[in-house]
Short mmCIF file of the C-alpha atoms (twelve columns), coordinates in Angstrom:
data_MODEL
# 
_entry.id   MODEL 
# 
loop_
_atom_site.group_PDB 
_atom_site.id 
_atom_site.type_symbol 
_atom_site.label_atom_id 
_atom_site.label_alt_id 
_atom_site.label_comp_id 
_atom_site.label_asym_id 
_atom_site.label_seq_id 
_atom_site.Cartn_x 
_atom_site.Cartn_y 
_atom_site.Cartn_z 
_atom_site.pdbx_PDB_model_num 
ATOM 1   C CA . UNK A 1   95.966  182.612 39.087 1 
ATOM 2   C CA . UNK A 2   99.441  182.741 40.630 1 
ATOM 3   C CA . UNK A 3   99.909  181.457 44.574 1 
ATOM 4   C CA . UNK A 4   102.636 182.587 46.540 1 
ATOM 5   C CA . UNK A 5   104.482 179.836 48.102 1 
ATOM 6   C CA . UNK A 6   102.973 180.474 51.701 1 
ATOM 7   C CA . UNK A 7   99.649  180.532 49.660 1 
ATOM 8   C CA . UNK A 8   99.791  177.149 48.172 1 
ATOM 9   C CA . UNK A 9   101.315 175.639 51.517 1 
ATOM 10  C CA . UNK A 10  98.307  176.833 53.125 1 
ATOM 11  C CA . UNK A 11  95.924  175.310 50.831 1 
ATOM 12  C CA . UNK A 12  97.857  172.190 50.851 1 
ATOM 13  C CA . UNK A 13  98.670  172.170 54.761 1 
ATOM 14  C CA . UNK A 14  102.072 171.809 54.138 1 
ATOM 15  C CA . UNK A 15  105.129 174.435 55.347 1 
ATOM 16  C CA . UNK A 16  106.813 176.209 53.189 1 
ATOM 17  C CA . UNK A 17  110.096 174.197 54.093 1 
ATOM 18  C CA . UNK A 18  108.405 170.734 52.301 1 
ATOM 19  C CA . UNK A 19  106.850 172.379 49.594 1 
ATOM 20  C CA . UNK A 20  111.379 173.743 48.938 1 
ATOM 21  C CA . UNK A 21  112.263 169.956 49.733 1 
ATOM 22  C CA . UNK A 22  110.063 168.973 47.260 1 
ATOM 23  C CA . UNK A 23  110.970 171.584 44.434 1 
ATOM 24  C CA . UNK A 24  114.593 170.355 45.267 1 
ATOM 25  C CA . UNK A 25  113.741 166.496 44.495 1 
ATOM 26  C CA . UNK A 26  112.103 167.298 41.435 1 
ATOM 27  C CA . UNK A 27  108.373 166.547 42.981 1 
ATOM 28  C CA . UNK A 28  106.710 169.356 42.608 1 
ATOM 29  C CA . UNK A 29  108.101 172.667 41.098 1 
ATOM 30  C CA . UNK A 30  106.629 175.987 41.092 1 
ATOM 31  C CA . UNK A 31  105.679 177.116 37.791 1 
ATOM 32  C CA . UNK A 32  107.139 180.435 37.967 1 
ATOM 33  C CA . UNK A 33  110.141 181.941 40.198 1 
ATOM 34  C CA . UNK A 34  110.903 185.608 40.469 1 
ATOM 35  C CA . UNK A 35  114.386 186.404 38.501 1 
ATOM 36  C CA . UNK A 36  115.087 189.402 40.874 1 
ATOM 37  C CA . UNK A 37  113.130 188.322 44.548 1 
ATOM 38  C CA . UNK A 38  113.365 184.565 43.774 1 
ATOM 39  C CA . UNK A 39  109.933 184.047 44.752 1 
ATOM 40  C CA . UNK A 40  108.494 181.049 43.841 1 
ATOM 41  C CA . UNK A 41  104.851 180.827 42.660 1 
ATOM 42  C CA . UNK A 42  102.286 177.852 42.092 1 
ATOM 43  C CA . UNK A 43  99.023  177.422 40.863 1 
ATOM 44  C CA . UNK A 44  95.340  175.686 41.594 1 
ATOM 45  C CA . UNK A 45  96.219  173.084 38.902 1 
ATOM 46  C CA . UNK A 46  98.818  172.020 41.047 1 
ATOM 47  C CA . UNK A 47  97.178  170.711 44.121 1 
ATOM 48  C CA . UNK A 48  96.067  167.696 42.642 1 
ATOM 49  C CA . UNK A 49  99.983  166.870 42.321 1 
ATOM 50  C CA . UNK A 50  100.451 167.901 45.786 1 
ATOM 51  C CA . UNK A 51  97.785  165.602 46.671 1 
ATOM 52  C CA . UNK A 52  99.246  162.721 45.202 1 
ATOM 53  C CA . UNK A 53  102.553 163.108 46.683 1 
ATOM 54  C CA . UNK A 54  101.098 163.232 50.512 1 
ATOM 55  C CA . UNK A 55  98.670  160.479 49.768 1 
ATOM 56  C CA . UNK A 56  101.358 157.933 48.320 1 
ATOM 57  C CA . UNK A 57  103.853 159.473 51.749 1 
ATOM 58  C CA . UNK A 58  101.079 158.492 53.894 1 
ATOM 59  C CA . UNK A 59  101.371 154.623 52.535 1 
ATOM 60  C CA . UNK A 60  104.687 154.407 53.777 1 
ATOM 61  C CA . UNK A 61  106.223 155.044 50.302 1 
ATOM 62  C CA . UNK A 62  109.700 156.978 50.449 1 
ATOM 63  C CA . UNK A 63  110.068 160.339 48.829 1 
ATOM 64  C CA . UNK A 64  112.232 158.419 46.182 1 
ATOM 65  C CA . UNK A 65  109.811 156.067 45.291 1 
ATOM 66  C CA . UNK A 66  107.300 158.773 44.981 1 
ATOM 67  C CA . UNK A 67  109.486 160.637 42.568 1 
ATOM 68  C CA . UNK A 68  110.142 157.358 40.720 1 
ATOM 69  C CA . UNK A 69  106.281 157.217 40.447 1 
ATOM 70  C CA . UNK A 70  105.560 160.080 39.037 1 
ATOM 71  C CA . UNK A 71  108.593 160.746 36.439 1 
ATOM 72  C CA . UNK A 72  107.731 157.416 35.207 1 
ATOM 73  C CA . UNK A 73  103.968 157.777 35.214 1 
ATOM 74  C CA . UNK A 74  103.515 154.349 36.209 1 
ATOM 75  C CA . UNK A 75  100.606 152.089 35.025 1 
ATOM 76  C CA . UNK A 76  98.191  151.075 37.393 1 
ATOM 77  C CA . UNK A 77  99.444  147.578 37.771 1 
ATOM 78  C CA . UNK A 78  103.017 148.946 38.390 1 
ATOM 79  C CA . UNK A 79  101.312 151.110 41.323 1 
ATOM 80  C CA . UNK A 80  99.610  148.210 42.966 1 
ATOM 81  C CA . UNK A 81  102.571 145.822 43.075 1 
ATOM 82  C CA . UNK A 82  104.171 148.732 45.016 1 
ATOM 83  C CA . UNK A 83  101.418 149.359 47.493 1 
ATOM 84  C CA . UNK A 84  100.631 145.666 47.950 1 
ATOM 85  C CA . UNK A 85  104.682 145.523 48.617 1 
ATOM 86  C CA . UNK A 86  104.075 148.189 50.936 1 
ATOM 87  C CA . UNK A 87  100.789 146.515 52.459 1 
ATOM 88  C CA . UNK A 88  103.322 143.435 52.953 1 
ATOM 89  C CA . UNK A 89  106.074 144.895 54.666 1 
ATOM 90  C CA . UNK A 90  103.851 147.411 57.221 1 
ATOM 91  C CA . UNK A 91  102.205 143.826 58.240 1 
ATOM 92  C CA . UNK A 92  105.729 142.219 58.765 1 
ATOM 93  C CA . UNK A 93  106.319 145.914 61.414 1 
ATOM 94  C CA . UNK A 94  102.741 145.349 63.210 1 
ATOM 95  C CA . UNK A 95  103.273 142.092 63.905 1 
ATOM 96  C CA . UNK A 96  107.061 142.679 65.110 1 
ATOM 97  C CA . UNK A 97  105.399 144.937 67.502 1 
ATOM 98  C CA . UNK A 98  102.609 143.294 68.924 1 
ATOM 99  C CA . UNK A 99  105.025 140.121 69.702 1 
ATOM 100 C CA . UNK A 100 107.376 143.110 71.057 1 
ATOM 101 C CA . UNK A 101 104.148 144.062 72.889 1 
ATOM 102 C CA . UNK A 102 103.721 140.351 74.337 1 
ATOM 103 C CA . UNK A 103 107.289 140.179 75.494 1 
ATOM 104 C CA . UNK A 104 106.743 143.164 77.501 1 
ATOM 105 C CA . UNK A 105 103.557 142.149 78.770 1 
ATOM 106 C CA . UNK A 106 104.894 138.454 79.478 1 
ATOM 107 C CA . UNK A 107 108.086 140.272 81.473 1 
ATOM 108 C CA . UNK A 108 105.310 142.233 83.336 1 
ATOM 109 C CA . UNK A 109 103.916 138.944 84.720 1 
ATOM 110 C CA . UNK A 110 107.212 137.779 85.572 1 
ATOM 111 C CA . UNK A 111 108.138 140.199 87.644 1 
ATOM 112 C CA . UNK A 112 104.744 140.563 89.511 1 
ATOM 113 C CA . UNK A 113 105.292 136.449 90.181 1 
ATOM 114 C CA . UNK A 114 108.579 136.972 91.578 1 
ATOM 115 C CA . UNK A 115 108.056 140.486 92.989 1 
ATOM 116 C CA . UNK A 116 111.832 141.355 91.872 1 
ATOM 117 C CA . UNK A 117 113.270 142.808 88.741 1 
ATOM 118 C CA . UNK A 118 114.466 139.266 87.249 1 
ATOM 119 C CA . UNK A 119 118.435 138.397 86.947 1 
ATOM 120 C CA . UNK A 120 118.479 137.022 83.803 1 
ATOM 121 C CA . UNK A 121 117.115 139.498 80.284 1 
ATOM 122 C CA . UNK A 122 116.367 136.609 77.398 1 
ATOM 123 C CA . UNK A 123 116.822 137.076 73.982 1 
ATOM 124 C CA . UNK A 124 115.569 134.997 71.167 1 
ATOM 125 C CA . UNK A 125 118.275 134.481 67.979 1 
ATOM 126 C CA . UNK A 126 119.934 132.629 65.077 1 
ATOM 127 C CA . UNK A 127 122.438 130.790 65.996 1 
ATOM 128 C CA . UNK A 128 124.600 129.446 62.504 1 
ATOM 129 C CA . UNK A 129 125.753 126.015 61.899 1 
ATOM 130 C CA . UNK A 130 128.750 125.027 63.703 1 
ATOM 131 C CA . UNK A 131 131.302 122.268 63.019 1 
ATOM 132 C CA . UNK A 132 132.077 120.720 65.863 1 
ATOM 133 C CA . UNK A 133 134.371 117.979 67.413 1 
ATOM 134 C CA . UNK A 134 132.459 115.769 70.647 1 
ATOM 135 C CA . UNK A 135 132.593 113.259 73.054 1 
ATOM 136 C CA . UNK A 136 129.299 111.963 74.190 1 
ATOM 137 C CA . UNK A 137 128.452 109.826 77.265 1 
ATOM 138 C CA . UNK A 138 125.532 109.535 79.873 1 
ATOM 139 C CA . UNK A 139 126.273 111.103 83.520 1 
ATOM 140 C CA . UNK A 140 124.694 109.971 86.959 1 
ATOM 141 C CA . UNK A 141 124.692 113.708 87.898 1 
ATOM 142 C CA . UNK A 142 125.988 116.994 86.385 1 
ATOM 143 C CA . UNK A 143 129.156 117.095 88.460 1 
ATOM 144 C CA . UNK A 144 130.463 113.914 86.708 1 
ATOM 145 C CA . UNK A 145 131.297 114.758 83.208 1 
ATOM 146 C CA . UNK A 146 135.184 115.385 84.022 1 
ATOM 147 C CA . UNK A 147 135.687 111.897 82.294 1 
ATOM 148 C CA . UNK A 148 134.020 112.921 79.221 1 
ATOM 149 C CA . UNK A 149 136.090 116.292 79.033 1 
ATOM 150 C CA . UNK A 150 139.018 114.579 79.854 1 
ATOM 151 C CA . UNK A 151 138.770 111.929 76.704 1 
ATOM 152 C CA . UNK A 152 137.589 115.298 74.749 1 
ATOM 153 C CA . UNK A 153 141.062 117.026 75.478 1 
ATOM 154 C CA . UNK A 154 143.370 114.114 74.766 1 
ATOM 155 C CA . UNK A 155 141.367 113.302 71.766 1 
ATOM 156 C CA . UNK A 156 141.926 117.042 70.367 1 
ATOM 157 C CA . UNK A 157 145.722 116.825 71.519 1 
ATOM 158 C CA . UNK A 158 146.253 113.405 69.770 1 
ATOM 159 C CA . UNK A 159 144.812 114.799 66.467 1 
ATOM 160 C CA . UNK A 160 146.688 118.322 66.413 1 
ATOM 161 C CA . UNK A 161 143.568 119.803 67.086 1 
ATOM 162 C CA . UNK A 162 142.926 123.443 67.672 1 
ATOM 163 C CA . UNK A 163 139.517 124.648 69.528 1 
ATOM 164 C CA . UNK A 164 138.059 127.442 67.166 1 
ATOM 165 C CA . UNK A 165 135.655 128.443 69.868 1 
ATOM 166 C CA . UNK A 166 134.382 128.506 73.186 1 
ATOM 167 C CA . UNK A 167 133.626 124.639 74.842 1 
ATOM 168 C CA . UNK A 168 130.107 124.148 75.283 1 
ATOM 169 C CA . UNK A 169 127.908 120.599 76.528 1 
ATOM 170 C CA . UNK A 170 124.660 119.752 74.900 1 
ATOM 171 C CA . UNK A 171 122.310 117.654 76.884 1 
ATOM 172 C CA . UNK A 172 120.357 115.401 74.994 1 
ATOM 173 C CA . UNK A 173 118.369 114.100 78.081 1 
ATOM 174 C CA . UNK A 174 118.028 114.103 81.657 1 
ATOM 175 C CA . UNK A 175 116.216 110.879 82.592 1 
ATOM 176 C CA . UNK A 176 117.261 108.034 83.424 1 
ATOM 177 C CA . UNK A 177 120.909 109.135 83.186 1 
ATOM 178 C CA . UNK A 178 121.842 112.309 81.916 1 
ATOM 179 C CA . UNK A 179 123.042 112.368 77.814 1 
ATOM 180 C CA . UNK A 180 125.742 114.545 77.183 1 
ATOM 181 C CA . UNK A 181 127.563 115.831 74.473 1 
ATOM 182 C CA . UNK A 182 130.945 117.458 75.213 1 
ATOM 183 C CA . UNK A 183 131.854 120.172 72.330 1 
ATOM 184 C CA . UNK A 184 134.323 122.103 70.915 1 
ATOM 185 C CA . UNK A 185 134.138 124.409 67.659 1 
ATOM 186 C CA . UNK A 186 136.834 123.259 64.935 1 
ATOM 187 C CA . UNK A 187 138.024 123.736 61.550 1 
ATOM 188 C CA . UNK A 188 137.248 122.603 58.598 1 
ATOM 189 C CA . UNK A 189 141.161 120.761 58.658 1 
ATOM 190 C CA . UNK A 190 139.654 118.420 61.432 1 
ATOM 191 C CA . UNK A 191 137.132 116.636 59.131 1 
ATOM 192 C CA . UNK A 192 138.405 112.874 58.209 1 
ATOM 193 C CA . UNK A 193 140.552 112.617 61.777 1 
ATOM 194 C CA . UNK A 194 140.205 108.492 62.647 1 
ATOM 195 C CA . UNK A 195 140.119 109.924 66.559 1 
ATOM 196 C CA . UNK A 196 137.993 112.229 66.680 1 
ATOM 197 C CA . UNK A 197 133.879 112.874 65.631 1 
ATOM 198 C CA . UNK A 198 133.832 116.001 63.512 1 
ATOM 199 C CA . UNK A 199 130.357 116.781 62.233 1 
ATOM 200 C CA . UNK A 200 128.704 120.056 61.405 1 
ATOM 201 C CA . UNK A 201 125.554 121.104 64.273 1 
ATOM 202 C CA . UNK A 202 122.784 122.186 61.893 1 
ATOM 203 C CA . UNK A 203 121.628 125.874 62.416 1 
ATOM 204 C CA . UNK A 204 119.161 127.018 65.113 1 
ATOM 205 C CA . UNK A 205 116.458 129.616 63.840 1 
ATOM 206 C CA . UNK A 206 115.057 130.875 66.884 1 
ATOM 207 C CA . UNK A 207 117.299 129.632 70.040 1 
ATOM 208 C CA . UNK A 208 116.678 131.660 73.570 1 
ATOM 209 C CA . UNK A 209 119.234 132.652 75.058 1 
ATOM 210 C CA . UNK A 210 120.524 133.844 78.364 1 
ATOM 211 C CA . UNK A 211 123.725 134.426 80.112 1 
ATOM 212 C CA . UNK A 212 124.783 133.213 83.200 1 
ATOM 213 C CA . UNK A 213 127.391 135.316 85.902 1 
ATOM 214 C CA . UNK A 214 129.007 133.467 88.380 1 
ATOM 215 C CA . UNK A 215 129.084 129.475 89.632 1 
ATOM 216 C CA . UNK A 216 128.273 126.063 87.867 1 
ATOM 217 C CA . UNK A 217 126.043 125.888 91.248 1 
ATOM 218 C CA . UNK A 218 123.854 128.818 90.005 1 
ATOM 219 C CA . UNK A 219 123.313 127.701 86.718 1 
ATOM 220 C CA . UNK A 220 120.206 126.297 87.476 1 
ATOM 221 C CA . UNK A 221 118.550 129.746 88.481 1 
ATOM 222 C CA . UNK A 222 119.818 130.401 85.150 1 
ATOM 223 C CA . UNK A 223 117.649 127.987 83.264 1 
ATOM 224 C CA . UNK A 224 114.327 128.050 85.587 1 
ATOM 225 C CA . UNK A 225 114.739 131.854 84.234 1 
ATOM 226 C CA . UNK A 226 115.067 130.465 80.458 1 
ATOM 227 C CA . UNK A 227 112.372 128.253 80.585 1 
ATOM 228 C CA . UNK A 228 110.259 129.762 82.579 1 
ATOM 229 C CA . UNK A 229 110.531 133.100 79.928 1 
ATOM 230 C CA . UNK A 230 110.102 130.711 76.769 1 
ATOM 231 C CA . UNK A 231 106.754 128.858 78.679 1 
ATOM 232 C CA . UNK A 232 105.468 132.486 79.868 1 
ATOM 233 C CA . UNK A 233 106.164 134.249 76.073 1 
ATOM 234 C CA . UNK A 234 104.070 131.123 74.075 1 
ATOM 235 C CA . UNK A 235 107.141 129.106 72.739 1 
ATOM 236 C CA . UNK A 236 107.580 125.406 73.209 1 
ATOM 237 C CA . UNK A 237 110.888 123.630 73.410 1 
ATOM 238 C CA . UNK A 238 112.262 122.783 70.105 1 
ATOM 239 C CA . UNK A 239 115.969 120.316 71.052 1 
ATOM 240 C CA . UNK A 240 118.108 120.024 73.844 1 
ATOM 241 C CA . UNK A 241 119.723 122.867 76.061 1 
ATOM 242 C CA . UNK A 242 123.164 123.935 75.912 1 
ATOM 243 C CA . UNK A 243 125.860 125.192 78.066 1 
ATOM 244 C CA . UNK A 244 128.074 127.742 76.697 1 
ATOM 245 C CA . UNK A 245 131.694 128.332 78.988 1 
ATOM 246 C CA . UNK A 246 132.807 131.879 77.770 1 
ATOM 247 C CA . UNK A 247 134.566 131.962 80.856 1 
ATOM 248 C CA . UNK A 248 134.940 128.752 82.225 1 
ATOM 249 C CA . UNK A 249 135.553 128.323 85.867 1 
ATOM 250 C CA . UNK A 250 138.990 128.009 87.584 1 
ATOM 251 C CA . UNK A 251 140.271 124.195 87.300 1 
ATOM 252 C CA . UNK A 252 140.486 124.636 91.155 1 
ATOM 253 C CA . UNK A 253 137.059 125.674 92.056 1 
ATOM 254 C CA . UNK A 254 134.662 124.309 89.361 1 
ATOM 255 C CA . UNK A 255 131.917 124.760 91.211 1 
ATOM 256 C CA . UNK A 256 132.154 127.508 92.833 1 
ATOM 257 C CA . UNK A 257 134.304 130.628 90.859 1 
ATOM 258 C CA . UNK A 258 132.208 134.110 90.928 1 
ATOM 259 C CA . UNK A 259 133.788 134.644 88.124 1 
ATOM 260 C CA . UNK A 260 133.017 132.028 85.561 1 
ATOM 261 C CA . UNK A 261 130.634 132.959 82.238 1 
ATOM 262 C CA . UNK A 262 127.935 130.987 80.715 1 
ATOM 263 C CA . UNK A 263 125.742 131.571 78.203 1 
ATOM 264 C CA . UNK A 264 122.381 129.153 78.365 1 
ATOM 265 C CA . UNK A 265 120.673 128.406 74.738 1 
ATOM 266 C CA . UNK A 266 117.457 126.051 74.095 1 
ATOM 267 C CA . UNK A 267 116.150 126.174 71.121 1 
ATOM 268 C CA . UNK A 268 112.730 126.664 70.471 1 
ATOM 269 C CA . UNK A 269 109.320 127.463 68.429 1 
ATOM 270 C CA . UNK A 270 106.310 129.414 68.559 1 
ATOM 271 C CA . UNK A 271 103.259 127.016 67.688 1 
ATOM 272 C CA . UNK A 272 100.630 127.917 65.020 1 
ATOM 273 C CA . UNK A 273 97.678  129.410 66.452 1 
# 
């Protein structure tokens, strides 16, 4: 017996629209189309088919991979390597979405502890390997590392060095005295220069991040923010902090230009559970 295509797509709970989309990909044809009305017809024997094809689209598998399946007639073992694949990469989407679903919730919390929409949005990325020249010295406070930017500059100059990059500090420690690493990205033509230390900064997987608008005195709001994110979101501090100057301040008011960029990095991990 002979079903009209609205026939069959009512059996199948399908419209008539997927069951053309289908016939155009090869998936499932009608076994019999009208030369002078172009109707197409299909028969019981064919819901099985039909069946298939929305059972392997409901496991995530893509129309292609379905019509792979079926021209080939693949063996069972075939079949589950593709599922289990499947299995695999639907686990890799729930979890991305229930740590979404804790970033929201842990933003949530913020917010209700401050009572204010926070300043500062933190994000959580790669950041590559960098080769890097740097000066590194301890500081009695924050607002003394002039000296160790100073030796960085005429170190550069004396070498015929070109900065590849924004200038950023590393702090290595804060107590007693604060360790500091002044930095600058440079070529590869720097490496084996008697003046200057040239060595590449190994690669970051997960390093939250943050940018800062406005003074070197704000900066600190800036980090409270950062750590107070990676604390509230489960991560623990993997290295020390860094200060990136996309737009560093005026030489004439360090401290204090509104217009001065940073962007604030620590890196950092989420502990087994």
């Amino acid at each position: 017996m002979r079903l009209k295509i609205g026939d069959f797509a009512r059996l199948g709970q399908v419209t008539v629209q997927t069951l053309r989309h289908y016939d155009d990909l090869g998936l499932i044809k009608p076994t019999e189309v009208d030369a002078f009305t172009g109707y197409r017809y299909y028969t019981f024997e064919q819901l099985p088919r039909l069946n298939r094809i929305l059972a392997l689209k409901d496991f995530g598998l893509s129309l292609e991979q379905i019509a792979q399946l079926l021209a080939q007639d693949l063996p069972p073992a075939e079949l589950r390597g593709m599922l289990k694949l499947k299995q695999s990469e639907l686990r890799e989407q729930v979890q991305d979405q229930l740590e979404r679903l804790d970033r929201i919730e842990a933003r949530l919390r913020l917010m209700e502890q401050e009572n204010a929409i926070l300043p500062y949005d933190i994000v959580v990325r790669r950041v590559e390997p960098l080769l890097i020249a740097s000066v590194r010295g301890f500081l009695p406070t924050y607002w003394d590392a002039t000296p160790l930017w100073m030796e960085l500059a005429e170190k550069i100059s004396r070498a015929g060095v070109t900065a590849a990059g924004p200038y950023f500090s590393i702090y290595h420690a804060v107590e007693p005295q604060i360790d500091t690493e002044a930095c600058v990205p440079v070529a590869p033509s720097a490496l084996g220069q008697s003046i200057l230390t040239v060595y590449e900064l190994p690669a970051v997987e997960q390093m939250a991040c943050t940018i800062h608008h406005g003074p070197f005195t704000g900066l600190i709001n800036g980090f409270t923010a950062l750590f107070k994110w990676v604390d509230a979101n489960g991560y623990q501090i993997a290295g020390p902090d860094r200060e990136i100057y996309l737009r560093h301040p005026s030489k004439t008011d360090l401290a204090n230009d509104t217009q001065a960029v940073t962007e604030l990095q620590v890196p950092v991990y989420r502990p087994e559970t």
